[in-house]
C-alpha positions as CSV (number, residue, x, y, z in Angstrom):
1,X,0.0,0.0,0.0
2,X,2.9,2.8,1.0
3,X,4.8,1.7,-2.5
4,X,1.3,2.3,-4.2
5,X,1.3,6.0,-2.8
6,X,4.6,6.1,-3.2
7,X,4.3,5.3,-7.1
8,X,1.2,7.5,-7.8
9,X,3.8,10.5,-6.3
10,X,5.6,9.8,-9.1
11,X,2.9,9.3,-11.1
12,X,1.6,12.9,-11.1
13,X,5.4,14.6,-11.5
14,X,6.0,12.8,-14.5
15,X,3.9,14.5,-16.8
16,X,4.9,17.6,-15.8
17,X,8.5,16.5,-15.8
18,X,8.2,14.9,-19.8
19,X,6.8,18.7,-20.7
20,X,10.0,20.2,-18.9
21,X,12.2,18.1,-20.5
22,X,11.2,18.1,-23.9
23,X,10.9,22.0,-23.7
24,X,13.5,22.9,-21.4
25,X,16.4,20.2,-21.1
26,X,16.7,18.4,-24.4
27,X,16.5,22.2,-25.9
28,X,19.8,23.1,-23.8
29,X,21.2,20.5,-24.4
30,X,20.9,20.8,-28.1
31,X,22.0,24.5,-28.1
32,X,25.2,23.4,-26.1
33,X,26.0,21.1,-28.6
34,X,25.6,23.4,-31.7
35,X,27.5,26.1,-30.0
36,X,30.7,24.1,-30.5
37,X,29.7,23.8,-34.7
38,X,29.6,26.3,-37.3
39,X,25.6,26.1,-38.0
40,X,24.5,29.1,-40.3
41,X,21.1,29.5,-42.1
42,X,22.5,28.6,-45.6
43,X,23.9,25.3,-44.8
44,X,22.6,22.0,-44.1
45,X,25.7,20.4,-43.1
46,X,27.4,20.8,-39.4
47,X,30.7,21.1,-38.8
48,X,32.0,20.9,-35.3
49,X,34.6,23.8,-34.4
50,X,35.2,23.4,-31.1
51,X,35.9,27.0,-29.2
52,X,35.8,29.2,-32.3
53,X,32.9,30.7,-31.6
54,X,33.7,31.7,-28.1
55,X,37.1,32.9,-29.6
56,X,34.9,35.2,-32.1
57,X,33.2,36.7,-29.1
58,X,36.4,37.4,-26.7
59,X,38.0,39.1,-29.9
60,X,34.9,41.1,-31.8
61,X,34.8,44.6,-29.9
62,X,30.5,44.6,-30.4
63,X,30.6,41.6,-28.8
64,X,33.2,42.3,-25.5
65,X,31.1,45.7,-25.6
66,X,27.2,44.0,-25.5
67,X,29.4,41.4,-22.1
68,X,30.3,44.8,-20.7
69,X,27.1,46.5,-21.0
70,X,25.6,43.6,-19.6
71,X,27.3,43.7,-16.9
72,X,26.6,47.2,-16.1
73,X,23.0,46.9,-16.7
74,X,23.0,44.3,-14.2
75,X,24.8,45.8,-11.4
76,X,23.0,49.2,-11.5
77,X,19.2,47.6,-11.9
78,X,20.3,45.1,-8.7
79,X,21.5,48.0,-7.0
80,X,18.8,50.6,-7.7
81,X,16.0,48.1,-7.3
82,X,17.0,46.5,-4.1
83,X,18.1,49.7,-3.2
84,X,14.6,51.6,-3.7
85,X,12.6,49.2,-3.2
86,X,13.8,48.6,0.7
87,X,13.5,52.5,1.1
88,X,9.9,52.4,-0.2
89,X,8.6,49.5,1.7
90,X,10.5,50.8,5.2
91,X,8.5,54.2,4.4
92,X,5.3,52.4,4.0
93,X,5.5,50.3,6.9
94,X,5.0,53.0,8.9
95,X,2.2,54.4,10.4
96,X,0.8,56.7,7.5
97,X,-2.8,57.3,7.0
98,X,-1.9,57.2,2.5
99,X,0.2,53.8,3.1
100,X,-2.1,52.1,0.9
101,X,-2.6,54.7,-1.7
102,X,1.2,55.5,-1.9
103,X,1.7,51.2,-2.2
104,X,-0.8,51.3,-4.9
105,X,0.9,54.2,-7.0
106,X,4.5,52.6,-6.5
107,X,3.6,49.5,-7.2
108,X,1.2,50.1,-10.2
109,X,4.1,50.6,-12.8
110,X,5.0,46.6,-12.5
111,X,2.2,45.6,-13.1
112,X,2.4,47.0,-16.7
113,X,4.7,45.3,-19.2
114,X,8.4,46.6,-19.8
115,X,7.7,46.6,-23.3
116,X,4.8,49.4,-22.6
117,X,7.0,51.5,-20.8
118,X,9.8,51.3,-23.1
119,X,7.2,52.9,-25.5
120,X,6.4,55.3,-23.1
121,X,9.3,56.9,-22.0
122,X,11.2,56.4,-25.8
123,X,9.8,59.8,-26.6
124,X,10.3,61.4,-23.1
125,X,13.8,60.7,-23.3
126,X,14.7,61.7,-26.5
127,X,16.7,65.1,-27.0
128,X,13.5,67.4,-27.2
129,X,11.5,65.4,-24.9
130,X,9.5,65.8,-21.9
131,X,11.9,64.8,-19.8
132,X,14.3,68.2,-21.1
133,X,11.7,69.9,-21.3
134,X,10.7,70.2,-17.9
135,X,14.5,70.4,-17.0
136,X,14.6,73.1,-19.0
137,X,11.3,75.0,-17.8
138,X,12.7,74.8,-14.0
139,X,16.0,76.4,-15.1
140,X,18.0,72.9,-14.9
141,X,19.3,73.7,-18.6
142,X,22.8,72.3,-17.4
143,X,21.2,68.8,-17.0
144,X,19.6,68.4,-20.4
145,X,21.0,64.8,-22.3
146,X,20.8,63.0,-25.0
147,X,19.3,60.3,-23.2
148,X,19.2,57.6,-25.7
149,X,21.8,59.4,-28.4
150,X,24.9,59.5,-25.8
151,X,26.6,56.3,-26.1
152,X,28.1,57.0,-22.5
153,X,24.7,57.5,-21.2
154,X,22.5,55.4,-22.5
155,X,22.9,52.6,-21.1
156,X,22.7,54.2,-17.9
157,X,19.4,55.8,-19.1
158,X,17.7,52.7,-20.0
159,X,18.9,51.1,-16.6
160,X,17.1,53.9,-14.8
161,X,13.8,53.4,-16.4
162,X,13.9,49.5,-16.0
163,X,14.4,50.5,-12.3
164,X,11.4,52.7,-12.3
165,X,9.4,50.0,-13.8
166,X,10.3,47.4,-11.1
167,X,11.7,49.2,-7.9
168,X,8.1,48.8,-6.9
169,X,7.4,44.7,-7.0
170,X,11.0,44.6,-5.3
171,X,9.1,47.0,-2.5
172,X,6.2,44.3,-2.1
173,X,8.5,42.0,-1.3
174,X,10.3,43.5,1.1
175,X,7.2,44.8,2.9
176,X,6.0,41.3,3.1
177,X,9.0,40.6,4.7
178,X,8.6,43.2,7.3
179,X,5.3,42.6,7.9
180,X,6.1,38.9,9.3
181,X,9.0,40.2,12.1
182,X,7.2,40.3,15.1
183,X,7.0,43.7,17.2
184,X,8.1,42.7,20.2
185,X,11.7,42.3,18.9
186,X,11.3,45.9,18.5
187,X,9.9,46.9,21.9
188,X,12.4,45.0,23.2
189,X,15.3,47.2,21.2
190,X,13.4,50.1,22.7
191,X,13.9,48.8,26.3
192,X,17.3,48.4,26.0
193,X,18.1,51.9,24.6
194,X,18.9,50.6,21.0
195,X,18.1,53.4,18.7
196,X,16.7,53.6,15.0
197,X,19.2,53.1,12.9
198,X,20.9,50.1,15.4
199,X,17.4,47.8,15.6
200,X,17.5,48.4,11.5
201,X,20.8,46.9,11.6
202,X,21.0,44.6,13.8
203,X,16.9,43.2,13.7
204,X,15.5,44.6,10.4
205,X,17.8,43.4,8.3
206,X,19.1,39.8,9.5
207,X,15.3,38.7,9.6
208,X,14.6,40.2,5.9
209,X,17.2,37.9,4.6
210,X,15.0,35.8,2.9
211,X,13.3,38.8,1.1
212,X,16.7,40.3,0.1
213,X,17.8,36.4,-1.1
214,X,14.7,36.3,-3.3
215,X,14.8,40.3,-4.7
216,X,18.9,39.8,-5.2
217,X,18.4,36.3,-6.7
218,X,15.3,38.3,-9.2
219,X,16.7,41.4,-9.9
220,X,20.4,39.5,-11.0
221,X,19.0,37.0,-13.5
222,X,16.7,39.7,-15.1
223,X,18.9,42.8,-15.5
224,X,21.6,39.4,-16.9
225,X,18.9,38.8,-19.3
226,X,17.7,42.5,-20.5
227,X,17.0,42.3,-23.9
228,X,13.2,44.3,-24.3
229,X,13.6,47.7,-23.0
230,X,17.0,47.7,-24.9
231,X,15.4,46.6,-28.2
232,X,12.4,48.9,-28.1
233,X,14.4,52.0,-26.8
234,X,17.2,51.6,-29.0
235,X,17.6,48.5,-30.8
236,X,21.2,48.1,-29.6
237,X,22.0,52.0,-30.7
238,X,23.6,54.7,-31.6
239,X,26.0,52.6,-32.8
240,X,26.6,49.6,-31.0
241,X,26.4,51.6,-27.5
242,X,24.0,50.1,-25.7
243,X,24.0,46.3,-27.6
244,X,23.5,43.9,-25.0
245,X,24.0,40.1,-24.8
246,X,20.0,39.4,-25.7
247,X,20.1,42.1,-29.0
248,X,23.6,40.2,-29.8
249,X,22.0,36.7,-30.1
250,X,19.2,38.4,-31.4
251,X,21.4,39.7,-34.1
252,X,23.1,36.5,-34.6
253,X,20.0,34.8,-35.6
254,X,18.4,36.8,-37.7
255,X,21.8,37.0,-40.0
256,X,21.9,33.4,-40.1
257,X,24.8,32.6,-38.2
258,X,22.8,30.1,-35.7
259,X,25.9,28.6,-34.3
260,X,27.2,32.2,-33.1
261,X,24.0,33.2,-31.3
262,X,24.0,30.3,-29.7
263,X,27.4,30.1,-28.5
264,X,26.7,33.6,-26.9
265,X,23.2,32.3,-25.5
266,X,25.3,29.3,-24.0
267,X,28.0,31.9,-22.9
268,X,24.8,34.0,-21.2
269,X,23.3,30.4,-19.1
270,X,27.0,29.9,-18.0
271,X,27.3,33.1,-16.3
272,X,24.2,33.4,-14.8
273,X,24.6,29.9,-13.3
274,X,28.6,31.1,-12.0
275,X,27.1,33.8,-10.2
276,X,23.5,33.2,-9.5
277,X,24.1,29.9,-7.2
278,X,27.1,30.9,-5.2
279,X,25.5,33.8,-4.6
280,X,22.2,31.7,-3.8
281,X,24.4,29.3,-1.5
282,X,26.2,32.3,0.4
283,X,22.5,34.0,1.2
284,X,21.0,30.8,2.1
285,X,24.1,30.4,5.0
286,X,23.3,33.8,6.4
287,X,19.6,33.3,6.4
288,X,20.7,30.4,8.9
289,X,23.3,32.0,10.6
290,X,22.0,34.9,11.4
């Protein structure tokens, strides 16, 4: 009777698990495998060529420039998102009589889709845009950009409104968090003459681990994977300023060289995985530690 329940367990994963693999694992693997050959659109025949590929990528400049830009997208969006968000939801933790209006309004831009506000702010941004033009009206005249025409700004630019759009779902998990450490912790603090800023440290934080694992953990792999708001607010431009790893395969593929984009795609899983699961790992101890 237990091997029965034990069995019909099993039973109920494995559909679930033969859609995964057939979407998910045999689909890596494949890709793995073809970024080692030099598959192009107008040839049938493989040829394996080992590391070319990733040779071609260390040594085009596009391509160490779409890695850096990566790179920086990612750190600022982690930053600026964990960041802002953990201001917001402190703020709105408190005891104010708008708390739920001013959730509502900071959360209400994640709910809409990054694609949308890529559209939205494209025009704001650009050199006689709202975004100047204000400046401009309140006397700031010295802080007028080219947003989205300055390849040393840009990609700064398009970080800032991907933190806009998201600092806000980052805040709703954090103020769940905050909302499950108990009060008395605090009252506690208060009895022993711990101020403000020393029961943040030392009893806010430590007990929102979990909420800053899960926001880190979110906010990395996405801002590793940009690829919309840089396609719809620039397509990679001016130039080749703001090409990220996403518009690169992107790029790849739709010239034909197959075996290229997927070597970068392969290049794009292996550095999310080096720096996603030690991180992962390394929160996870302090979550018990602390």
């Amino acid at each position: 009777m237990k091997r029965a329940k034990n069995l019909y367990s099993y039973y109920m994963v494995f559909p679930a698990l033969l859609i995964y693999s057939i979407f998910f694992v045999i689909p890596a693997i494949a890709a793995f495998y073809y970024s080692f050959t030099d598959w192009r659109l107008d040839r049938i025949d493989l040829k394996f060529i080992g590391w070319d590929n990733f040779e071609k990528i260390f040594s085009d400049k596009t391509l160490i420039l779409a890695l850096k830009n990566t790179a920086i997208f990612a750190v600022v969006t982690v930053a600026g998102k964990n960041i802002i968000g953990l201001l917001l939801a402190v703020a709105l933790n408190m005891r104010l009589k708008t708390k739920n209006l001013l959730r509502a309004i900071f959360y209400s831009p994640s709910i809409l889709s990054i694609l949308v506000i890529s559209i939205l702010f494209t025009p704001m941004l650009r050199t006689e845009g709202t975004i100047n033009r204000v400046l401009e009206a309140v006397g700031l005249h010295s802080l007028s950009q080219a947003w989205l025409t300055n390849p040393s700004l840009v990609i700064w630019t398009i970080a800032i409104v991907s933190i806009w759009q998201s600092a806000g779902f980052q805040m709703a998990i954090y103020l769940a968090g905050l909302q499950s450490i108990s009060q008395e912790y605090y009252e506690a603090a208060t009895i022993d003459g711990a101020s403000s800023w020393k029961s943040f440290f030392k009893i806010t934080l430590p007990l929102l681990l979990p909420a800053i694992n899960i926001n880190l953990m979110l906010t990395l792999i996405g801002g590793l994977k940009v690829f919309s708001e840089v396609y719809v607010m620039t397509g990679g431009g001016p130039g080749n300023a703001s090409q990220v790893v996403g518009t690169i395969i992107l790029r790849s593929f739709g010239e034909g060289n197959w075996g290229l984009g997927t070597a970068v795609n392969t290049l794009l899983f292996v550095a999310v995985t080096i720096i996603a699961i030690p991180l992962l790992i390394f929160m996870r101890r302090k979550e018990v530690t602390e």
